[in-house]
C-alpha atoms as one frame of an Amber mdcrd trajectory, in Angstrom:
protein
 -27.828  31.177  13.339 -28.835  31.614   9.796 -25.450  28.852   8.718 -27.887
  26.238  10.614 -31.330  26.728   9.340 -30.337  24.202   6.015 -28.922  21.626
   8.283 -31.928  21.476  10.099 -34.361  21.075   7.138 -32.153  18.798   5.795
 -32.068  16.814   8.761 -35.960  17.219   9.775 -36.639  15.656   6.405 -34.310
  12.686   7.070 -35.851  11.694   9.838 -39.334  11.792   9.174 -37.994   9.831
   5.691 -36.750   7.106   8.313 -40.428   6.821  10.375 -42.275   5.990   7.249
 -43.582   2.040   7.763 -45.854   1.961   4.819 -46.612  -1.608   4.129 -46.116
  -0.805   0.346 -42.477   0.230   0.864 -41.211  -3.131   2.041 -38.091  -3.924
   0.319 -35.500  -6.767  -0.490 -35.274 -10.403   0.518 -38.857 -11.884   1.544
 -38.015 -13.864   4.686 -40.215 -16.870   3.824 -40.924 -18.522   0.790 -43.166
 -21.622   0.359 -46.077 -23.230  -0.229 -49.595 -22.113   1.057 -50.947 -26.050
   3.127 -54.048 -24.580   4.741 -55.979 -21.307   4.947 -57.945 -20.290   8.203
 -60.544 -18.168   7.679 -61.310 -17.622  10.935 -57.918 -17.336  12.675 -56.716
 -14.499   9.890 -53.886 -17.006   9.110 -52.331 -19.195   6.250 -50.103 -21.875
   6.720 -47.034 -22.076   4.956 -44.686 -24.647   3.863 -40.810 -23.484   4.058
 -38.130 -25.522   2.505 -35.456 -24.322   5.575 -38.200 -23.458   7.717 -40.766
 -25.972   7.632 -43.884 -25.470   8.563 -44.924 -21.728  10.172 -48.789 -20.238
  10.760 -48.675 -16.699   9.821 -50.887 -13.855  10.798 -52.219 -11.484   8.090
 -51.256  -7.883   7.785 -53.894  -5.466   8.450 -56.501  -4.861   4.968 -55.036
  -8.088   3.259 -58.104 -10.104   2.442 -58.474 -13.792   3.386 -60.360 -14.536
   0.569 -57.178 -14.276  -1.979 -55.437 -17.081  -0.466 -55.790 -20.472  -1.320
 -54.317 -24.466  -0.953 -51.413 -24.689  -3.310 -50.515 -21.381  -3.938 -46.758
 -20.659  -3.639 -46.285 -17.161  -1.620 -43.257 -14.711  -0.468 -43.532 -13.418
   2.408 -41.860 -10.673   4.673 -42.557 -10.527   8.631 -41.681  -8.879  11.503
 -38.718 -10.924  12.273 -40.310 -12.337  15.416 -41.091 -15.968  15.110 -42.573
 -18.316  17.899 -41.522 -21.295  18.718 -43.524 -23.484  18.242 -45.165 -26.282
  16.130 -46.074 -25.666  13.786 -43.864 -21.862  14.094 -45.987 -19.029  14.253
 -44.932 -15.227  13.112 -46.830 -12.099  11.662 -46.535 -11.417   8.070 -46.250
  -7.420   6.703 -46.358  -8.534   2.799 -47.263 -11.074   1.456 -46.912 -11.937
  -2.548 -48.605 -14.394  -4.328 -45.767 -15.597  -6.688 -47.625 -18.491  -8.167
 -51.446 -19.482  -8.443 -52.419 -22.581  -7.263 -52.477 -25.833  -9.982
């Protein structure tokens, strides 16, 4: 019984490791990366213009702020991988990075 007690930590702390979805530990390729065309204020969306994509409306992530986001900027941005067909597409960001201030 005793042998087992280190495999269990060991694998206790594995998979609570795996559950963590802290927005801050997003890693690797953004999925989108483009140009911000229009921000609504009220809809808690930016539009975004993709060079494969085209054009896609994407929701904020919970605490990001509106106000920070403006015509012109050029943004990376990961989502949930769930994208709605649509037109103009429409997903749900979880980061978003501003890689480039508006001119």
């Amino acid at each position: 019984m005793k042998k087992y007690i280190p495999f269990v930590v060991i694998l206790s702390f594995l998979l609570l490791a795996g559950c963590n979805t802290h927005k801050g530990d997003i890693k690797g390729e953004y999925d989108i990366k483009g140009t911000v065309i229009e921000v609504n204020k009220d809809g808690r969306g930016i539009l975004v213009e993709d060079e494969n994509l085209g054009l896609i409306w994407l929701t904020l992530p919970e605490g990001s702020d509106i106000k920070t986001f403006e015509k012109g900027q050029t943004v990376a941005v990961w989502t949930d991988g769930k994208v709605r067909e649509s037109y103009p597409l429409q997903g749900t960001a979880l980061n978003i990075e501003i890689l480039k201030q508006a001119d």
